[in-house]
C-alpha positions in Angstrom: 0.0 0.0 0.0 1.5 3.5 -0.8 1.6 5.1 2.2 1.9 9.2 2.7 2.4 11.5 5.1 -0.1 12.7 7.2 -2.9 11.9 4.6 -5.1 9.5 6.4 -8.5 9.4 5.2 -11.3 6.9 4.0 -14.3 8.0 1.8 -17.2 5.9 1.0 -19.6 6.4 -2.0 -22.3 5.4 -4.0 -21.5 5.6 -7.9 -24.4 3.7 -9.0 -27.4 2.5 -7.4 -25.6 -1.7 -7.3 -22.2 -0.7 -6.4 -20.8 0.7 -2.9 -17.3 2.5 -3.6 -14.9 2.8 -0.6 -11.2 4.9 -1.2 -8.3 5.3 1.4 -5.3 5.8 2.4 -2.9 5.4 5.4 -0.1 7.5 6.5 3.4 5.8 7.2 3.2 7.4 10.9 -0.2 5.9 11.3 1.3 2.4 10.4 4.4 3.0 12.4 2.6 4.1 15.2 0.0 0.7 15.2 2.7 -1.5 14.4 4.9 -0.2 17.3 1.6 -0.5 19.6 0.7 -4.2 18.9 4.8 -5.0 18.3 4.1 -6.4 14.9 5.4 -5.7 11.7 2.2 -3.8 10.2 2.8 -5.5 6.4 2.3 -8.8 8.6 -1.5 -7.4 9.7 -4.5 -8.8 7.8 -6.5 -5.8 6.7 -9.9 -5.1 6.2 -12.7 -3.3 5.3 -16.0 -3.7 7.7 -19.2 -1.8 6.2 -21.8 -1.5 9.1 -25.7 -0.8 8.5 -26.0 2.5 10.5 -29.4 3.5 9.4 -31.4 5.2 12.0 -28.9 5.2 14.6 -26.2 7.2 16.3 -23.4 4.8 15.3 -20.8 4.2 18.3 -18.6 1.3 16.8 -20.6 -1.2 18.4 -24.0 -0.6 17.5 -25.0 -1.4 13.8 -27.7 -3.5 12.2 -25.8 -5.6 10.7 -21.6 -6.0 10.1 -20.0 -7.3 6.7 -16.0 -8.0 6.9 -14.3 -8.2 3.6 -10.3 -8.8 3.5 -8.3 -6.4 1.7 -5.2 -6.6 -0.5 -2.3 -5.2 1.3 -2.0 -3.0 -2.0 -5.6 -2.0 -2.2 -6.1 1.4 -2.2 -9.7 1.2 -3.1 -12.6 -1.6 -2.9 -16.1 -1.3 -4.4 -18.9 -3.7 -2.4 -22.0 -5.2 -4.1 -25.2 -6.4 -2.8 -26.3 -3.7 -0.3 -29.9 -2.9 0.6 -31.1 -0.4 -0.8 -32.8 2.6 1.6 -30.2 1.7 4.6 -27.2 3.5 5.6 -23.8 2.7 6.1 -20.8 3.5 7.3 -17.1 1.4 6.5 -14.2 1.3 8.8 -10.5 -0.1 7.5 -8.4 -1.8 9.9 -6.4 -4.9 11.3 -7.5 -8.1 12.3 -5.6 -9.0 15.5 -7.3 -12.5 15.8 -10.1 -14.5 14.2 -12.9 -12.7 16.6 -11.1 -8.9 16.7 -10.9 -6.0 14.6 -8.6 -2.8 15.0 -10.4 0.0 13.2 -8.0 2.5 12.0 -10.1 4.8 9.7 -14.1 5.4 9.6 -15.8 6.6 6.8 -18.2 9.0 6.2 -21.9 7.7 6.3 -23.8 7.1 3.2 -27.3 6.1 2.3 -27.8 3.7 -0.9 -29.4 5.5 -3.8 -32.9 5.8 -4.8 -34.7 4.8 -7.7 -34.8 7.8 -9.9 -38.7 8.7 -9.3 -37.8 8.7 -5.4 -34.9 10.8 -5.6 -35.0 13.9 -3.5 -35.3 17.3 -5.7 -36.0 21.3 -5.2 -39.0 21.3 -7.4 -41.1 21.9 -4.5 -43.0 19.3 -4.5 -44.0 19.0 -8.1 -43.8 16.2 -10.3 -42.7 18.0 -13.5 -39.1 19.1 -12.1 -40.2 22.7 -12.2 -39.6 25.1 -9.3 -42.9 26.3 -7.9 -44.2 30.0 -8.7 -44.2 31.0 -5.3 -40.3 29.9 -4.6 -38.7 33.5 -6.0 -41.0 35.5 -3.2 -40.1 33.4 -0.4 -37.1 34.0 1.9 -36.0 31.1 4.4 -34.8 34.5 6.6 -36.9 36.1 8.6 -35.8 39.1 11.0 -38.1 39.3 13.8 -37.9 42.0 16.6 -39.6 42.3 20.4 -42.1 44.3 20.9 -41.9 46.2 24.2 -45.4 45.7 25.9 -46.3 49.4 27.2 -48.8 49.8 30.3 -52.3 50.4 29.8 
């Protein structure tokens, strides 16, 4: 895996409605840092990507719907996942597995909800069904200044 300085980061996202795209990348101090934490050479770790169903929740690392673990090339610098449902949300961490049982996150993702079918799809029309904005939309502000009224005595 190329490795960079200081440029940790893990992106998850949805290019088409079948396909789940996750891209990352690990810093050389990040891998020194685990590898001199668990003493092992961090080449030697099993990675992997774990993509958790998050939808409806506060996700805490613990807490998902469901949990999919899919082992990664030690090259991989990217991994697109198939098979999702659709409607749900998820979230993907990379890591190390320790053991059979444990997992060592290193990098979470951003959350992502699968797509909708294209008559579902959220839009600004307002409500209407022929993708035009409504009349009304141009004389509406979503600011409002509002000021107190000082009540006199009667």
């Amino acid at each position: 895996m190329e490795k960079k300085d200081g440029n940790d980061y893990i992106v998850a996202s949805y290019p088409n409605e079948q396909q789940l795209v996750v891209t990352w990348a690990v810093s050389e101090q990040k891998c020194t840092l685990v590898s001199s934490y668990f003493n092992h050479a961090f080449a030697e770790f099993i990675k992997a990507l774990r993509i958790y169903d998050v939808t409806s929740i506060v996700f805490n690392g613990a807490n998902a719907h469901t949990c999919h673990e899919v082992f990664v090339r030690e090259d991989s610098k990217q991994w697109t996942i198939t098979g999702l449902n659709k409607h749900r949300s998820y979230c993907v961490e990379w890591g190390i597995k320790l053991n059979e049982n444990k997992f060592f996150p290193i990098l979470r993702s951003n959350i992502v909800q699968a797509l909708f079918p294209e008559h579902m799809k959220p839009s600004d029309s307002g409500g209407r069904s022929d993708g035009q904005s409504p009349e009304w939309k141009e004389y509406v502000s979503s600011y409002s200044y509002y000021t107190k009224e000082s009540k006199g005595e009667a």
